[in-house]
N, C-alpha and C positions, 0 to 999 in steps of 0.2 A: 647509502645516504638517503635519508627522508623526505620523501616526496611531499612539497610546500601546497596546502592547498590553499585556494583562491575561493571564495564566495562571493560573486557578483551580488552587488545592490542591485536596487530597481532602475536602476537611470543606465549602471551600466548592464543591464538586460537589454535594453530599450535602444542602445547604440548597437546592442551585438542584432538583435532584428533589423536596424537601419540599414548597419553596415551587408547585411545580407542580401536583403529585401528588398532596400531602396536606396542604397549608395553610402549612408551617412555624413552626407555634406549639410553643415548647418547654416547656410548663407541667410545673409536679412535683407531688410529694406526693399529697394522695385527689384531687385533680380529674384529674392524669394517669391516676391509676389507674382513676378514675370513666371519661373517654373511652376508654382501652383495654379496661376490661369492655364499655361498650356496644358498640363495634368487634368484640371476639370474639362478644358476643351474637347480636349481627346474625349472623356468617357463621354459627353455628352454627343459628340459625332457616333460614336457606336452605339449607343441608347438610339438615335436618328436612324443609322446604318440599318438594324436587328429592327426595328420597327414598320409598323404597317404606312405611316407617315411618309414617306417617299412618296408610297404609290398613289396616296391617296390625294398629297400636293399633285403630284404631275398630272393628274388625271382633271385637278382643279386647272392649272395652267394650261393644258389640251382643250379645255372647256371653255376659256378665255380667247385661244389662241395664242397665247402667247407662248415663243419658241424656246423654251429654257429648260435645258436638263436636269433633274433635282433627284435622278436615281443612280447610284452608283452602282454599277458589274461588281461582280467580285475582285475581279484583278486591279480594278483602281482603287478598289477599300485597305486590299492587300499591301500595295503601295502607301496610300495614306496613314495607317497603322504603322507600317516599319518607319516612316518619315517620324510620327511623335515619338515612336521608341528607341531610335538613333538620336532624336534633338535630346531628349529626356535624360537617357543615357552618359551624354557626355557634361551634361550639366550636374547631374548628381553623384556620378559613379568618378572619384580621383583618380589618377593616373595609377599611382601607388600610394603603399598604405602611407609611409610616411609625409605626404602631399597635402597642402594645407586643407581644411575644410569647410571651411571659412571665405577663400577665396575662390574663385574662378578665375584662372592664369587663361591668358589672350587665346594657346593653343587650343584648349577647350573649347572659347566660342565659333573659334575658326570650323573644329572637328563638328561642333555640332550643329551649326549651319550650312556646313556642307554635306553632313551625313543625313541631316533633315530634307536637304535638295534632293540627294541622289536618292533618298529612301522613294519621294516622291516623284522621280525619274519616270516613273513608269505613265504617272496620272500624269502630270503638266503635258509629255510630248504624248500620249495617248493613241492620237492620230496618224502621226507620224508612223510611230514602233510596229502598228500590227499593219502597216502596208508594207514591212521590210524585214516581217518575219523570217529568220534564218541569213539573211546579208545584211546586216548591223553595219552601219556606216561608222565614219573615226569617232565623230561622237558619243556614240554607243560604247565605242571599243573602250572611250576614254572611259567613261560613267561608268562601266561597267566595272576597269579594273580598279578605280580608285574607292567606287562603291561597294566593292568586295574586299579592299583592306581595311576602309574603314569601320567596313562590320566585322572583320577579325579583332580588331582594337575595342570596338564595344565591348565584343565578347569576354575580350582579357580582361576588362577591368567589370563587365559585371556578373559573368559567372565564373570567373579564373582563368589560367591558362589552358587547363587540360582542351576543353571544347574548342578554344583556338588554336592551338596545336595539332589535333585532331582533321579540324578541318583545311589546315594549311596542307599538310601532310598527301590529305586526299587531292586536292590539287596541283600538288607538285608531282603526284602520280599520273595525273591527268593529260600536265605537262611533258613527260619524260617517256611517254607511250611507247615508240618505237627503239628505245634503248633499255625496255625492262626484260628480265628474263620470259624467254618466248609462253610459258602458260599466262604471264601475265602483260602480254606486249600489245597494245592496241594505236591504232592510228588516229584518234581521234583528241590532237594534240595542237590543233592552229590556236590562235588566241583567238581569229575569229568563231571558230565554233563553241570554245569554250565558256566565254561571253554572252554568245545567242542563248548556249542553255542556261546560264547563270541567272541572269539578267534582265533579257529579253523575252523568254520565253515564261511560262510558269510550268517548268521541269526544274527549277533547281530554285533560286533564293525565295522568289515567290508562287514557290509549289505548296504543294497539298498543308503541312505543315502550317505554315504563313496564314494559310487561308483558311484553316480549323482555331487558328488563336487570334484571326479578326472577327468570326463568323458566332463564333461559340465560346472561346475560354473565356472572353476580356467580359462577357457578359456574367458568365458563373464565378470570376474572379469579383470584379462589381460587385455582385451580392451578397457576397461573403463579406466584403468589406462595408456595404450599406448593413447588413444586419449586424454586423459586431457591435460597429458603432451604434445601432439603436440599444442596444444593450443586450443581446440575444448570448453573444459568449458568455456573457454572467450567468445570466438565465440559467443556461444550459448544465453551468457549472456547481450552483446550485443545488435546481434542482436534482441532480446524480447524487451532490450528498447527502440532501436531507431523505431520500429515497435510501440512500445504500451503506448511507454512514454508520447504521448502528450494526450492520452485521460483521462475523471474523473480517478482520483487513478490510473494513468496509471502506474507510478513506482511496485505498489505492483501485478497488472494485469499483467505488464512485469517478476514481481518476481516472478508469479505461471508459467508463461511459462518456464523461465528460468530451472527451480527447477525443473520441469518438465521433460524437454529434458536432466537435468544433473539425473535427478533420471532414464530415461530409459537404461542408461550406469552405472548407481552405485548402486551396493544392500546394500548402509550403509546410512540411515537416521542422525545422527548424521555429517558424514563427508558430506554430502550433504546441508545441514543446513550453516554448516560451509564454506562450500567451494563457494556458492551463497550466503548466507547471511551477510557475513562483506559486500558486496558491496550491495546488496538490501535491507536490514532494514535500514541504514542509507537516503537513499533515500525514502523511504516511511516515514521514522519520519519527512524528508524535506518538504512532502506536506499533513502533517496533520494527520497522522496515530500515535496515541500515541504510545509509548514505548512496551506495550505487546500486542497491538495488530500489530506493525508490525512483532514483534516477533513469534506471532500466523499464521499470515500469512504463514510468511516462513516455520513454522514447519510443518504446512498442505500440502503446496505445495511440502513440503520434501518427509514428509512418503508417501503421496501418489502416488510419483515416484514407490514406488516398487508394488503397482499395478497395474502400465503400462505394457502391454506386449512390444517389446519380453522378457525380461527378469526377470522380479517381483519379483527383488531380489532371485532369483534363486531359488521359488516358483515353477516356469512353467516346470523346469527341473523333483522337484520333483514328480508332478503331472502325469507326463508320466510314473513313473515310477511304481504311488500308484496304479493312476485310470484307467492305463491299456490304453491309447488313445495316440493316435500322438500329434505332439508334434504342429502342426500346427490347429488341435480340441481343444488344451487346448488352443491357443492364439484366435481362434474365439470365445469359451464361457467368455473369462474374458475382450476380446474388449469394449462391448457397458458398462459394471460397469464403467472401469475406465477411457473411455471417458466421458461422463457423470458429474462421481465425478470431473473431472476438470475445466467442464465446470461450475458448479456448486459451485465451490471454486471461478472462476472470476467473476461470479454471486455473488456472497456475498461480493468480495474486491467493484463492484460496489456499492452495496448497503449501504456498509459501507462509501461509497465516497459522494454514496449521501444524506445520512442522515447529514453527518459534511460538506455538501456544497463545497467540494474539487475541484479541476482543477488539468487538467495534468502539464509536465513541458512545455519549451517552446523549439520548436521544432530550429535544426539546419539550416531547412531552408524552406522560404515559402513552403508550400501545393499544389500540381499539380492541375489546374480543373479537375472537376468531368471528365471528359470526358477523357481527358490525362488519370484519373486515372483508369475508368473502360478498355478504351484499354490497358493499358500496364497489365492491370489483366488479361484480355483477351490472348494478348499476351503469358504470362506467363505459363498461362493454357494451350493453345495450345502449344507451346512449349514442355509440361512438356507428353501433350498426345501423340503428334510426334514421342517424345524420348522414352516412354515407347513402342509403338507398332514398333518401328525401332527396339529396344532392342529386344522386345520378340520375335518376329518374323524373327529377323536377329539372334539370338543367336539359332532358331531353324531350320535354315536354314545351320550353319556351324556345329553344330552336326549332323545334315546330313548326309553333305558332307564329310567332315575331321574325323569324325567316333572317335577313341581314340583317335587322336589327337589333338581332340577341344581344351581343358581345353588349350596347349600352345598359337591356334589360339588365344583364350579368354583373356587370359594372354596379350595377344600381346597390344589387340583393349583395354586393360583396363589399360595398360601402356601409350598408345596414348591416351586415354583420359584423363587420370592424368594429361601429359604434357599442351594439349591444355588448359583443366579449370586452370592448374597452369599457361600459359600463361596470361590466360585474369585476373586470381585475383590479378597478380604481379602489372596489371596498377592502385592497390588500394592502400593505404597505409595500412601499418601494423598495425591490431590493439592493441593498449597498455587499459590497467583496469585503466581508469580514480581513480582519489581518490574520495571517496563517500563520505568526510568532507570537501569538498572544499566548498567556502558559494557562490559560482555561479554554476549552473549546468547545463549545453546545453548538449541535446540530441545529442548524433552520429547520423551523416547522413546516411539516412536510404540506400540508394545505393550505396555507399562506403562501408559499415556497411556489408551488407548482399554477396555483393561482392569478400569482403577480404576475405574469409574462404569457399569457396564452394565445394573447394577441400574436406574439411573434410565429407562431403555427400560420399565422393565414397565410402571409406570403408562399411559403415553405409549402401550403397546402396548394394552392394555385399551378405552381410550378411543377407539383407532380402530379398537379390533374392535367396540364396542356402537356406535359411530358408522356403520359402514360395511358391517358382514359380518352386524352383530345388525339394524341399520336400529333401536335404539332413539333416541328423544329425545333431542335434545342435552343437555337438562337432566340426562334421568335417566345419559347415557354421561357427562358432567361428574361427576356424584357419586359413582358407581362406580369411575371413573378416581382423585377425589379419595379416596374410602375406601382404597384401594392404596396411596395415595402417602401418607396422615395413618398407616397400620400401617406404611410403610417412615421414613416423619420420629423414631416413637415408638421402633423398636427396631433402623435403621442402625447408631446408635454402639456399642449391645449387646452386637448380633450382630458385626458386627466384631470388637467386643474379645475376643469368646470365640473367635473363630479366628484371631485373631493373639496367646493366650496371654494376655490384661490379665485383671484381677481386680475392677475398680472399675465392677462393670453398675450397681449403685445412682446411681452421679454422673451413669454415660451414659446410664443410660436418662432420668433426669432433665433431663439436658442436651436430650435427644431431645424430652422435653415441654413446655420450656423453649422450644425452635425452634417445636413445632407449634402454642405459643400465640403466638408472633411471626408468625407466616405466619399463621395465624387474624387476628391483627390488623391487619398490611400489608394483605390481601387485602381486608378490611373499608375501611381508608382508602382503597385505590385506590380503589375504588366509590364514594365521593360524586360526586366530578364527574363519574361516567358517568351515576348516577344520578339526579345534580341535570341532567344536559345533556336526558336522554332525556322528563324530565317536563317541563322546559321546549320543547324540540322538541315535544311531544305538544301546548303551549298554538299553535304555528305551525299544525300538522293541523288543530286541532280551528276554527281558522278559516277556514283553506283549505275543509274542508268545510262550515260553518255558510254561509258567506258564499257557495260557488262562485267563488271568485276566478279557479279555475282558467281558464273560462271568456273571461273577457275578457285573463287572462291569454296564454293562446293564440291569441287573434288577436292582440293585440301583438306576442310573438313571432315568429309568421308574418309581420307586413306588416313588423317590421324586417328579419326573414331574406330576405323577397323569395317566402316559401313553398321557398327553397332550403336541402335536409336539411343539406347541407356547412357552408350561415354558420349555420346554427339549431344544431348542434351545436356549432360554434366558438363560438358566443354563449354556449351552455348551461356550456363547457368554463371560459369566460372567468368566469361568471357563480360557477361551483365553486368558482374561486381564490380570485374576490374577498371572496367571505363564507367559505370557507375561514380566509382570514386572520385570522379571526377566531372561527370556531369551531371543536369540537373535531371530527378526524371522523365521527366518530358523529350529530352534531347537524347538521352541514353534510350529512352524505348524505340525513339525512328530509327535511329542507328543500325541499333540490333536489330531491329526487325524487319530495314530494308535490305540487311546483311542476309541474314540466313532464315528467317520465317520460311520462305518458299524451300529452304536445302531440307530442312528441316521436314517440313511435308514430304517432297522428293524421298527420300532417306526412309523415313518411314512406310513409304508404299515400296521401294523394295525390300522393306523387311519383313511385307506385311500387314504391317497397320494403317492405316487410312487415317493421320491426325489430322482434324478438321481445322484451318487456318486459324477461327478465332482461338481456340486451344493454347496454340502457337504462340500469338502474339498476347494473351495473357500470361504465359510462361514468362516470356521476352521480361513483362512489366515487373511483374512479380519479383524477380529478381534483382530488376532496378533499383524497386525500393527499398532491398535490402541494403543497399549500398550507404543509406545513409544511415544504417545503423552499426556495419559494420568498420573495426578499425581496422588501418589506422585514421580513414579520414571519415570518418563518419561523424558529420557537424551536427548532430541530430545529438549525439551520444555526447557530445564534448559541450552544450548547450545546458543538456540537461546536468551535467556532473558543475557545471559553473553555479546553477541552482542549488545544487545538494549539499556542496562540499565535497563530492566523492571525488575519486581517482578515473579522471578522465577512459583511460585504456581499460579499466580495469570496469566500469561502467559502459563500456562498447560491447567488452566480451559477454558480461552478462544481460546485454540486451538481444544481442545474437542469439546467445543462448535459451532468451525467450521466446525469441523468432522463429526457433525451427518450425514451429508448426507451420510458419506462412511458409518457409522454403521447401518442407516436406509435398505440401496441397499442389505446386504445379505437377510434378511428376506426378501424381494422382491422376489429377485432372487428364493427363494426355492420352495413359493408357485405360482410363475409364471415363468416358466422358459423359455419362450419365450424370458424375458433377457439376456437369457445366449444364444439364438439363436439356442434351442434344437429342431430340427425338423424342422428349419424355413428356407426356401427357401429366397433367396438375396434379393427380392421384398417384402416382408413381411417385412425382416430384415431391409432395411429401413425404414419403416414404425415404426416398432417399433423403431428404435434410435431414429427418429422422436419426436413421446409421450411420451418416457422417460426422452429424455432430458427436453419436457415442462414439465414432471410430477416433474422433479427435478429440476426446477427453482421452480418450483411454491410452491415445500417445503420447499426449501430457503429463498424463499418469506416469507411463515408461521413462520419459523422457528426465520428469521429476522424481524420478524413484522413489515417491510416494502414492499411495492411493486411497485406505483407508489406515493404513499405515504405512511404515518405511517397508521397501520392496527388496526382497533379497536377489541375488543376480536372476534367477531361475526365473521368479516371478515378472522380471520385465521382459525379459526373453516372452514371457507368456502373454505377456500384455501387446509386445509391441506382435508377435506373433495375429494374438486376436485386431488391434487395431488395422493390419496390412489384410487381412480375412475382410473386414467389414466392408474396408477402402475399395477393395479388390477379386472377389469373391471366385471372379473367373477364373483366376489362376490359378486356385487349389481344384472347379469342379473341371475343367475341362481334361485334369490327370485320371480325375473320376468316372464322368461319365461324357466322354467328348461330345461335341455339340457339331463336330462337323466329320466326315469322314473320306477317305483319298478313292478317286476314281483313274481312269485311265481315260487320259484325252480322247483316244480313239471310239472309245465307250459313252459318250457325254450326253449324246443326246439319250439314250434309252435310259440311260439312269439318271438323268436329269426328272423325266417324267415323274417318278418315283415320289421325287423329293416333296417337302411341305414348298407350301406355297407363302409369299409375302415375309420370305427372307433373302438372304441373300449367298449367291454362288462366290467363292473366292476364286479366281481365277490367276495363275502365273504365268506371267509370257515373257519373252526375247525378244530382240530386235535392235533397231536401230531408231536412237534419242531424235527430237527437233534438226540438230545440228550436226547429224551423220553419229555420232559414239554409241556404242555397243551399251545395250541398257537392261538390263532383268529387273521387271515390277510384279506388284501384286496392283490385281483391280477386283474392286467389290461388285455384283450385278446382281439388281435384284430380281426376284423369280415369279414371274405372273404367267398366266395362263395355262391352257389344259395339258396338252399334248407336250412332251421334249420338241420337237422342229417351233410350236408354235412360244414355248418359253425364248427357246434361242431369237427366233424373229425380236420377240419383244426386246431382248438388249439390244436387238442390231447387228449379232453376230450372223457370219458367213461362215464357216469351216471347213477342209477340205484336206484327205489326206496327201501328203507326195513324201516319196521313199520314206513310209514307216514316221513319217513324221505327221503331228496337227496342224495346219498352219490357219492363221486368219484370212481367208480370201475376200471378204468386202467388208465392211463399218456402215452403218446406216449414218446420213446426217442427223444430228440434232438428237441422237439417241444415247440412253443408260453408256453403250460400252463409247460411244466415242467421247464423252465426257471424263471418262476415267483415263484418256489416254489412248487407248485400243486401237492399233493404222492395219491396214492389210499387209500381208507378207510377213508378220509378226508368229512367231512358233510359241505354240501352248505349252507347257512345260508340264504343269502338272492344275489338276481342278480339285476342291474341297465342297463338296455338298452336304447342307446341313441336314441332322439326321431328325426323326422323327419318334419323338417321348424321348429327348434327353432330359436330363434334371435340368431344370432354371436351377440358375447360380446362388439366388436368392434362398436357395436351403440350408446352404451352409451357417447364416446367418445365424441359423437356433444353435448348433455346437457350439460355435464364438461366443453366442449370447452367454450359454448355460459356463463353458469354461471359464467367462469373467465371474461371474454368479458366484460360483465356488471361489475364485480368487478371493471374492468381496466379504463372504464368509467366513474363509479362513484368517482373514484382516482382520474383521471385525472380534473374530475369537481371542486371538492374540494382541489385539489390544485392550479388548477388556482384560485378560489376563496380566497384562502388564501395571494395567489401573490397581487391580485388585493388589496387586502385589507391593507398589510406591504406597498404597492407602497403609497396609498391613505393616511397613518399615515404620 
């Protein structure tokens, strides 16, 4: 039987993001009006929160005398945040789907004035709570248990049952402690304790999680939603086509840039999908892309928006806060993945272009000669480098000078330049979203196109200059960013009108206040379900920790992996999907990552390898975000197929199928982590983006059984061979020419001496875990100084023989070996010293190169050959 398809219109697109997003309840009159104040309220208390205004009030009212507190701690903002995302929640999110939407039933107000109370349980009694940390009076006990079902209830109605279920589960384990089977039996089961940590404490609802999505998301979510509405998602979209639209498959090339730039401002894959896709899948089915694969397309180029730094769907926030690093360390390790995977997705839209013999569309107007075209690139560049060393250099020239009163100077010269770029973009026309079903389609002029909107960079510039060059807080570069972009929403239509000659600033500047209280209140609704996901994730942590589950956790996972790192990451990757399917990413990454990140590490230092924690928990994510492409619930993929026309499954699969490359790069990443730019100085670092990116066309290649022509089996065997060479280099030279060599424990020191210096000693040892268990690891040490005794001092090793055996006799504090683990009474088992004139791995590189080389050639033969011969019929 024939499967009926469905093509959603524009209204019902518009419901299916509601219903996702922000509940799709459509109520009017004062209760609309009552949810929309509190929507703007909220964002504007985190605007307040994230700002330097606090400090700068109280210091005014300290000045005065007068006794009043106007700075919030983190744990009462924490509180206040889940308080509007509980009220909000139950006001927009229906009970079930069938449940009016239209109305608000009495049970609603009840749930979400009380879940609004208990949210803010923590700030009203304040005082009270931290003099009675860990003995929680009845009060407490009450608050606590009614205030943790009715965030399961949140949960269920606005991001599904899976997350609530999930976290119900973990608490019934919590509960049931000393009647679970003895690996997993813990006592730590009263309802008072489980309360204190829930509740009272910030170890479980308003832990780490809670505190990364009042601190940081609500602000980068803000933004995304204050720039759409100024018009920036057009922009964006636009511009990629009038750029990329006339080349093969240019629509769908332009639709992963697009999807791209609108995914580094949105952490929601669905609404992304949605928000570039009614205008780019119709346009890629215009020049030849069927139904689910243009559908596929877009869902790729979706999810893997939240892999882009700076923001990765508010991944990067929480990683600062798991793996202990700045917040500018987690955006240099996840750079070169998710440039890469991009590059890599318009690598297979071409491929796909060329296999079905496609052409781009047809351009708005002749082509510049090459010559015009390389100077104005030229131009551009230089420009663009001008402006950057004017900027850096002139911005650290007036902090200087002017001392505290930069930030106004700053203020001044970033108001003048809003004006000036708002000057020269007004000589363009304003751009309107073509219809994408029109049956004639001429590309926007690409200089008018790119023109019209350049204003929208400045925020966007701000924000990675306090992100990156200032090294401020995410929070406070979000706010800063956002103050630019709320002065550019307020006085855009204005200022325009007064250089293109209009007279009616009253309506536009109006209209302008009009958008910045819509974007105020979008930004607010996106945030519940981030909001309500992170305080429910926070209830999984806080029993992970109360319980230690971890613990017996990891050896299960070990005795199913075999203790082998390769099936314990395919287990973990599996393990991502499958609650994936079900949560949102955000909520799926604490999970996994409070689950097994650390087994994971574990696991690999007795195999060996030393996986560095961020590594780890980008694995974790990576995988997450597979989830939403993958069927059967992959809403990312069933979004897109509502768009196309395609067949929902059958549009999952081929999105998957475009995906390997992102699911392929974690296992990369872990056993080379020069991907991640671990240890790699900027000269290297190019070099490596370099080989990874040809390592990942060339799996795409594989993958696509195309390259410059169709690939016979032998050929992808070849490719995927070279691409695993580029990725991995070690693991063909180390068969070759080994880079480390086996000594005899008892022998360590004299042929320690020996060894090069400013590398490192692998060392095996025995002994016994933290918690008494028999443990065999690997620890890395590195090798300084002249003399063997005086290398050994420098780790902080002691050594000494007793019957025929090495044992560790003392650990220095604060030293190389006691970092890696290393206790005294611990037996050496075996040591690897690296040798001196091995090959760097980095030579294998030219065979790989040269072997593709030949592939590309004999490609290229065979299909001229083939031309020649269709010409000749």
């Amino acid at each position: 039987m024939r499967e009926k398809i469905h093509i959603m219109d524009e209204n019902e697109l518009q419901e299916l993001v509601e219903q996702t997003e922000t509940g799709g309840r459509h109520v009017v009159g004062n209760i609309k009006k009552l949810i929309t104040f509190t929507a703007i309220a909220w964002s504007l208390f985190q605007l307040y929160f994230s700002s330097p205004v606090p400090f700068m009030l109280q210091q005014f009212l300290n000045t005065i005398g007068l006794d009043l507190n106007v700075v919030f701690d983190d744990t009462k903002a924490r509180s206040i945040h889940l308080s509007f995302a509980l009220f909000l929640a139950f006001l927009s999110y229906p009970a079930f789907k069938n449940s009016s939407k239209k109305t608000i039933p009495v049970i609603d107000w009840i749930l979400a004035l009380v879940g609004g109370f208990l949210g803010a349980y923590y700030f009203i009694f304040y005082e009270g709570i931290v003099t009675r940390v860990g003995i929680p009076n009845q009060m407490d006990v009450i608050a606590g248990v009614v205030g943790i079902l009715i965030l399961l209830e949140a949960t269920r109605r606005s991001l599904g049952a899976p997350l609530a279920v999930i976290a119900l589960i973990f608490l019934l384990f919590n509960f049931m402690g000393p009647n679970l089977p003895q690996l997993l039996a813990h006592n730590a089961n009263k309802i008072t304790t489980i309360v204190n940590q829930q509740w009272i404490t910030t170890e479980g609802v308003f832990g780490i999680a809670l505190g990364v999505s009042t601190k940081f998301v609500f602000l980068f979510v803000l933004f995304g939603a204050l720039l759409d509405k100024a018009g920036a998602g057009n922009y964006f979209i636009k511009t990629a086509f009038s750029l990329l639209g006339h080349l093969r498959g240019g629509p769908a090339k332009a639709a992963v840039i697009a999807s791209g730039l609108t995914g580094l401002i949105s952490g929601s894959s669905i609404a992304n999908v949605v928000t570039t896709g009614t205008f780019t899948i119709p346009m890629m089915k215009k020049v030849g892309f069927s139904a689910e694969k243009a559908g596929a397309v877009e869902v790729a180029s979706s999810v893997n928006g939240q892999i882009m730094p700076p923001v990765m769907g508010a991944a990067a926030f929480l990683m600062v806060e798991y793996v202990g690093i700045s917040y500018f360390e987690v955006v240099k390790h996840a750079i070169i993945p998710a440039l890469i995977s991009y590059i890599a997705l318009v690598y297979i839209v071409h491929l796909e272009a060329m296999k079905a013999g496609m052409f781009g569309l047809k351009r708005a107007k002749p082509p510049a000669k090459m010559l015009i075209r390389l100077r104005n690139a030229a131009l551009i560049v230089f420009s663009f480098c001008l402006l950057a060393l004017v900027t850096y250099y002139g911005l650290g020239w007036i902090k200087g000078i002017a001392g505290d009163s930069s930030v106004y100077v700053i203020a001044l010269l970033v108001g003048l330049a809003y004006i000036a770029v708002a000057y020269w973009c007004a000589r363009f026309p304003e751009l309107e979203l073509d219809d994408p079903n029109a049956p004639i389609v001429h590309l926007p002029d690409v200089k008018s196109t790119v023109n019209s909107g350049l204003h929208f960079l400045l925020p966007v510039i701000v924000l990675i200059w306090c992100l990156m060059i200032e090294r401020l807080s995410p929070g406070l570069s979000a706010f800063w960013g956002t103050a630019v972009l709320i002065f550019i929403l307020l006085t855009q239509k204005a200022l325009f009108g007064y250089f293109r000659g209009e007279s009616n600033f009253a309506a536009q500047f109006k209209a302008g206040f009009s958008d910045l209280l819509e974007g105020l209140e979008t930004g607010a609704k996106n945030m519940v379900s981030i909001g309500i996901a992170t305080a429910t994730a926070g209830v999984i942590v806080g029993v992970v920790a109360l319980t230690n589950v971890g613990a017996p956790l990891a050896s299960i996972v070990e005795m199913a992996s075999g203790g082998n790192i390769l099936i314990m990451l395919i287990l973990v990757g599996i393990l991502s999907l499958i609650l994936g399917m079900g949560l949102p990413t955000t909520a799926n990454y604490i999970v996994v990552s409070s689950l097994l990140a650390t087994v994971i590490v574990e696991v690999g230092q007795q195999n060996g390898l030393i996986v560095p924690l961020i590594a780890v928990h980008l694995f974790v994510f990576y995988f997450g975000i597979m989830a939403d492409v993958t069927p059967p619930v992959g809403l990312a993929s069933f979004a897109a197929a509502a768009i196309s026309g395609g067949k929902p499954i059958k549009t999952s699969v081929i999105a998957f199928f475009y995906s390997l490359r992102t699911a392929i790069l974690p296992f990369l990443f872990i056993f080379n982590t020069d991907l991640l730019l671990i240890d790699v100085d900027w000269l290297h670092g190019i070099l490596i983006f370099i080989i990874a990116t040809a390592a990942i066309l060339v799996f795409t290649a594989a993958t696509q059984k195309y390259f410059f022509d169709k690939c016979s089996a032998l050929e992808v065997i070849l490719l995927l061979l070279i691409a695993f060479t580029l990725f991995r280099p070690a693991y063909f030279m180390e068969k070759i020419s080994p880079s480390y060599v086996n000594v005899e424990p008892y022998n360590l020191v004299a042929e320690l001496q020996h060894s090069p210096s400013d590398r490192d000693m692998k060392i095996k040892v025995s002994g016994l875990s933290d918690i008494g268990e028999p443990t065999t690891f690997y620890a890395h040490l590195p090798i300084l100084g002249e003399t063997g005794e005086q290398r050994l001092a420098h780790m902080g090793l002691t050594l000494v023989e007793s019957d025929g055996a090495v044992m560790i006799d003392d650990v220095s504090f604060d030293s190389p070996a006691a970092s890696m683990g290393l206790d005294w009474d611990q037996q050496v088992l075996s040591v690897e010293l690296p040798v001196e004139g091995a090959f760097a791995k980095q030579w294998l590189y030219i065979p790989a190169l040269l072997l593709l080389l030949g592939i590309a050639m004999i490609q290229i033969r065979r299909r001229r050959e083939e031309l020649v011969k269709l010409a000749m019929d």
